[in-house]
N, C-alpha and C positions, 0 to 999 in steps of 0.2 A: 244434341248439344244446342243449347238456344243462342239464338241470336244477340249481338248487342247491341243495346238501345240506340241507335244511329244520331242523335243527339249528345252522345257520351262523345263523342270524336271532335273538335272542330274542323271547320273547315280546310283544306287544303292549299297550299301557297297555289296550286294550279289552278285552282275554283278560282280562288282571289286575285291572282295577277293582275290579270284583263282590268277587273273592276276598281282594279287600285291606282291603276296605268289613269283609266276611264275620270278617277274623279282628281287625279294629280293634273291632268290635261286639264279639266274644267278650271281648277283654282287658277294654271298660269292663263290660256286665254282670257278668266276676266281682267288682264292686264296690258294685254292687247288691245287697244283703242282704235276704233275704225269711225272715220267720221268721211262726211262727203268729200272733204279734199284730203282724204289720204290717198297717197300715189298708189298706181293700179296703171298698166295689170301688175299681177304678182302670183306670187306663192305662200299660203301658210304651210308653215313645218308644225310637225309633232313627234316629240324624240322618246325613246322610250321610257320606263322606269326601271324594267329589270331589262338582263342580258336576255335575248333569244331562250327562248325552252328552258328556263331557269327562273327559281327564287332570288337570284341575287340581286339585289338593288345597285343602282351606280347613279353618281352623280356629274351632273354639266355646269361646264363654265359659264353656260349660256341660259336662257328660259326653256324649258321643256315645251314652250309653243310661242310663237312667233309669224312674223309677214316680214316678206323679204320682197321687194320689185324686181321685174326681171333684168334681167343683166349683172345683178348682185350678187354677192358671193358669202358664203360665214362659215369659218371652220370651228365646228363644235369640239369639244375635251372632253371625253369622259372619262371616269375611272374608281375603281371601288378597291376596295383594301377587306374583302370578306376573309373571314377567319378558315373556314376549312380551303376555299379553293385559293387565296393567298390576292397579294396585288395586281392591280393588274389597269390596265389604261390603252386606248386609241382616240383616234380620231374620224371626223367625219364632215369631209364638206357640205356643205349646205347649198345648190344651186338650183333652178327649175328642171333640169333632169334627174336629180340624185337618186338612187335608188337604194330601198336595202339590203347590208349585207346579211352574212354567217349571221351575226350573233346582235344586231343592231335591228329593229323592224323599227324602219324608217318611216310614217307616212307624210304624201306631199298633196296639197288639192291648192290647182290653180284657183285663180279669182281677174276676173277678168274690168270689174267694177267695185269701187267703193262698197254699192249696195251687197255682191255677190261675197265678199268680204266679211261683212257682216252680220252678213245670213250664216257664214259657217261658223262664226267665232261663237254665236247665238247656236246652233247647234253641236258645238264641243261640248257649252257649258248643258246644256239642258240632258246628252248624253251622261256628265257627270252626275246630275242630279238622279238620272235615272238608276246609275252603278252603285248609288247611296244606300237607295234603297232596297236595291236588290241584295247589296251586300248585308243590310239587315236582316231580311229574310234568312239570308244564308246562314245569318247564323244564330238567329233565337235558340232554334233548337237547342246549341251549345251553350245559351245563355240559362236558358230554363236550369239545364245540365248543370250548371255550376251555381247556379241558385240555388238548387236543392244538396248541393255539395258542401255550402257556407252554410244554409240553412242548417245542418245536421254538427257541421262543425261548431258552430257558436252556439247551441245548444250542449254540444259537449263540455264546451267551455265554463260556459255561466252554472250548469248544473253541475259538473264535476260527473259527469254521468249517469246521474238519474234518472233523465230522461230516455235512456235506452238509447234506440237508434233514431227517434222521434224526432222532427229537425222543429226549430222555432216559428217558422211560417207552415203555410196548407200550400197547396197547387194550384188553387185558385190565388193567391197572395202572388207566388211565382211568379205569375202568368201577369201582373199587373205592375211589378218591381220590372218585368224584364221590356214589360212597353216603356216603363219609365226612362229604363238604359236607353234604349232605341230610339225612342220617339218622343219622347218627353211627359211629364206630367200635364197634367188636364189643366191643372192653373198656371203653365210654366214658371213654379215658383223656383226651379232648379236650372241650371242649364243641362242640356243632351248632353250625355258623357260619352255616349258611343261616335258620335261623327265628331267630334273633339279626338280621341283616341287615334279616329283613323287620318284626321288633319293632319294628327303630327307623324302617323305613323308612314304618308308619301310623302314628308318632306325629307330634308338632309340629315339624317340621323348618323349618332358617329358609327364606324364601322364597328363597333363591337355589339351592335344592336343586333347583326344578325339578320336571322330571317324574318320579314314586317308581320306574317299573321303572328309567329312566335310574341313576337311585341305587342300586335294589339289583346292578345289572348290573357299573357301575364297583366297589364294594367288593367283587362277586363275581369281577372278574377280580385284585383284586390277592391275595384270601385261597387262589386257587386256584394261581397263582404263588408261592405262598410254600408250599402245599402240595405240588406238582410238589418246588420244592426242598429239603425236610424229604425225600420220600419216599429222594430218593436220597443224603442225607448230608449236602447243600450247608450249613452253618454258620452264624449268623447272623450277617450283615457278609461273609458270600462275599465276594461281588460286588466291596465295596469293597477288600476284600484283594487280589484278583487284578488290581482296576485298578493299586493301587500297585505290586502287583510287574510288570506290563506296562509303567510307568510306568518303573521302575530297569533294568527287562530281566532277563534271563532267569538270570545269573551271582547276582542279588545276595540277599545273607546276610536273615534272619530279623530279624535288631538293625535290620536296615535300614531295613525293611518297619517295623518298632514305632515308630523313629523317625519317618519321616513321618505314620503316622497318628496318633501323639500330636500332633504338629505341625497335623494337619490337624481332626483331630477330640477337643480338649479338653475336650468333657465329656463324653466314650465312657470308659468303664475301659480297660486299658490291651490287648492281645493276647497272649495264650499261643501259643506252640510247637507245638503241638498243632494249636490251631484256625487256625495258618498255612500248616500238613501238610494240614490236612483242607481248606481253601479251595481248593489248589494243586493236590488229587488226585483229587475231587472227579471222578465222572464217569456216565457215564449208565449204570441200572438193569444187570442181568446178564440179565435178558431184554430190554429195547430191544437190548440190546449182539446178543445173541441172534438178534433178529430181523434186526434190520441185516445181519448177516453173511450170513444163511438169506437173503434177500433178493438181497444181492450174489453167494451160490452161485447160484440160482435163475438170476437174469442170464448167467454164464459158462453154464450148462448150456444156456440158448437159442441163444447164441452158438456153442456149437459142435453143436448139433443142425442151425442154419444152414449151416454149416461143411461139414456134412455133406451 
């Protein structure tokens, strides 16, 4: 029995915790200001994002990273309303001893000066930046994975099937859409989608969101689908075009096609000529197209090596 492709999986809320925790830390200490007369000595706090050994996300009344002076006191509220393990809330003082409990992983790192202050808040954020990337890594793999998943989907789509199982883009294309996700384009003419995604995916999301990889996974399959169809032309409202004109058949006029989508969709602008030419023509990359064929050569030439 063969293996499966370990790309096909995303990654695990366990893999991801840590790194989510790591870059949630980073965003609240740049909000922490340490300048030479801020009072010291002290304590920065750093409160968790999920509960202890769990996926479940919770939220504070408070900043998830903070400086407290000693002698100072802060009682943190947390609490989450997760769908399978139900409501649920405590609390947690905040002092220079505190420690963590059961289900809270507390950290606390004295500072003894201004400067030592802001050496650590400068090391939370630069940890974040590292958990950024790591979590990219982590998950190309699965990005590839579902590139070549849309890939093959929106080929289905636009041909009705006659492309077989042949998807719109090549592997090398993949491999170039998924540094787009991650890391950006070479002219950043777009913004990063992927650390957008995970921006909002450590903040306060309502409790019916669930578990956060679950959330960055779903918004990462539809912006990658929409990228597969940017890459090759596809137009915004394809989809819908080609349903109506599938809908009238194959003879009918342009006026046609405008009519029923105004009809259908009244608060869309209305469709140009153009972008009903480009939904209709619309067709896979000039290297998938490439491959595909180099592919179907490859086949015939076994066939008649058989043959022989």
């Amino acid at each position: 029995m063969s293996r499966p492709y370990a790309g096909a999986f995303a990654p695990s809320s366990k893999e991801c915790s840590a790194l989510l925790t790591d870059i949630r830390h980073a965003r609240s200490a740049a909000e922490v200001t340490a300048t030479v007369h801020s009072p010291a000595p002290g304590f920065l706090y750093a409160l968790p994002l999920f509960l202890r050994d769990t996926n479940v996300a919770i939220t504070w009344d408070v900043p998830l990273v903070g400086a407290l002076v000693d002698g100072e006191e802060l009682e943190a509220t947390w609490r989450h309303a997760d769908r399978y393990v139900g409501p649920q809330s405590g609390q947690v003082r905040l002092h220079t001893r505190a420690e963590p409990t059961d289900s809270i992983d507390l950290r606390i790192a004295r500072f003894r000066t201004p400067r030592v202050l802001a050496r650590e808040i400068e090391r939370i954020k630069q940890v974040g930046v590292r958990s950024q990337w790591e979590l990219s890594e982590l998950f190309r793999p699965y990005v590839v994975h579902l590139l070549g998943i849309a890939s093959k989907k929106v080929a289905a789509e636009i041909s009705e099937g006659t492309l077989g199982g042949s998807g719109v883009i090549d592997s090398v294309e993949q491999e170039s859409l998924a540094d787009d996700f991650l890391l950006g384009d070479i002219d950043r003419k777009r913004k990063v989608l992927f650390p957008i995604i995970v921006e909002r995916a450590v903040g306060d999301l309502p409790s019916t969101v669930g578990d956060r990889v679950t959330y960055i996974v779903r918004n990462a399959e539809s912006a990658l689908e929409s990228s597969v169809r940017r890459a090759i032309g596809d137009p915004t409202f394809g989809r819908s075009i080609r349903l109506i004109h599938r809908e009238l058949g194959a003879n009918t006029s342009s006026e046609a096609i405008k009519k029923v989508w105004k009809d259908r969709y009244p608060e869309r602008s209305g469709l140009s000529d153009e972008r009903i030419l480009r939904s209709l023509t619309v067709d896979a990359s000039v290297n998938a197209a490439s491959f595909s064929v180099a592919e179907e050569m490859q086949d015939l030439l076994f066939e008649e090596d058989a043959a022989a």
